[in-house]
N, C-alpha and C positions, 0 to 999 in steps of 0.2 A: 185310238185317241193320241192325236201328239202332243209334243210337250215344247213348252215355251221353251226358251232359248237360255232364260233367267235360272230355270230351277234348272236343267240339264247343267247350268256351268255351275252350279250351287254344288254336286254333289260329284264335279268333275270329269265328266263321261262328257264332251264335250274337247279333248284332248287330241289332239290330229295328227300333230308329229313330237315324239317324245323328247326330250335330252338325254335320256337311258342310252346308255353303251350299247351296241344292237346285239353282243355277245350276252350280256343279261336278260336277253328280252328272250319272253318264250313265243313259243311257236306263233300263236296267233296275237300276239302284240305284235311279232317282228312281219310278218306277213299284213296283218291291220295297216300299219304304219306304209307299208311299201304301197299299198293302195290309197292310201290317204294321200303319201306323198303326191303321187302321178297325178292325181284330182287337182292339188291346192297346186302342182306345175302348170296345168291345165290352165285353173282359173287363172292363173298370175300371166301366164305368157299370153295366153289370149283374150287377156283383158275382158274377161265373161264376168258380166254382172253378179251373178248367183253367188254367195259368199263372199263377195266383193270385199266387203266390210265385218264381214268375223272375225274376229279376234287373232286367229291363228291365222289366218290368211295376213293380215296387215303385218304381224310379227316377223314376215319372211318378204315381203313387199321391198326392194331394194338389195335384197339378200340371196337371190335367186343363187351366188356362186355358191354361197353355205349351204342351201339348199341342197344345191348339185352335190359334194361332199358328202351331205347325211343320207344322199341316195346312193353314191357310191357303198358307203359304208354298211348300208343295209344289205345289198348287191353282194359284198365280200360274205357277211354272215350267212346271207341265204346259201351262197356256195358253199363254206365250210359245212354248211349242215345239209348239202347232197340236192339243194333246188336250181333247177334251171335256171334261166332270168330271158327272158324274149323282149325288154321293153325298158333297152336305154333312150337315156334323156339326150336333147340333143344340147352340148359340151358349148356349143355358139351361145347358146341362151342362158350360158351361167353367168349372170352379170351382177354386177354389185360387188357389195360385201363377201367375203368367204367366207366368217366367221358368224355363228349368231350368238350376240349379246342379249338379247331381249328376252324374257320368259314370261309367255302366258298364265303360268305356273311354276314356280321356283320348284328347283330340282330336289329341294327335299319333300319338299309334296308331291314332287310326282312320285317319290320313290315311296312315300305312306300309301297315295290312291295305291299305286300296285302291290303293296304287302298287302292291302284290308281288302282286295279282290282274289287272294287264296290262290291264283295261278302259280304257272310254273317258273316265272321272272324270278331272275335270282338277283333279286336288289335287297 
């Protein structure tokens, strides 16, 4: 059964790329996030329909440089913590903004969703 789009963002699980520090994020946040990122690179640079218009996808729409930056940064943490990386972004397509202003989710909630999911994030 899937689930509308409405209740999915109601209870937050619906979150694609964090503002958490990627040194806070555990294991499968920070690796989650890495694959998420590459998707919403995907849809943005090659103008792909499918998420077009999600929430998260629009929030980085123009911001493609800050983008590139929070992939860098996940990229650093996966290293410190012993992971390979096979799947840089190409540096030509970081265009716009470098910085992201926007939140789908204001950072004190995101930092609540991750305490009340019991993982290993240390926010």
């Amino acid at each position: 059964m899937s689930e509308d789009v409405e209740s999915v963002e109601d209870r937050g699980d619906y979150m694609r790329i964090w503002d958490i520090p990627p040194e806070k994020m555990c294991r499968n946040h920070l690796l989650g996030e890495h694959r998420e990122l590459h998707a919403l690179w995907s849809i943005i640079t090659n103008n792909k329909k499918a998420y077009s218009n999600h929430p998260e996808t629009l929030r980085w729409k123009g911001r493609l440089g800050a983008l590139y930056m929070r992939h860098e940064k996940l990229v650093e943490e996966m290293a410190n913590r012993g992971y390979k990386h096979h799947t840089p972004l190409d540096p030509e397509l970081a265009t716009g903004e470098s910085e992201q202003t926007e939140f789908v989710t204001p950072y004190d909630e995101q930092v609540k969703i991750l305490r009340e999911r019991g993982c290993d994030c240390k926010v």
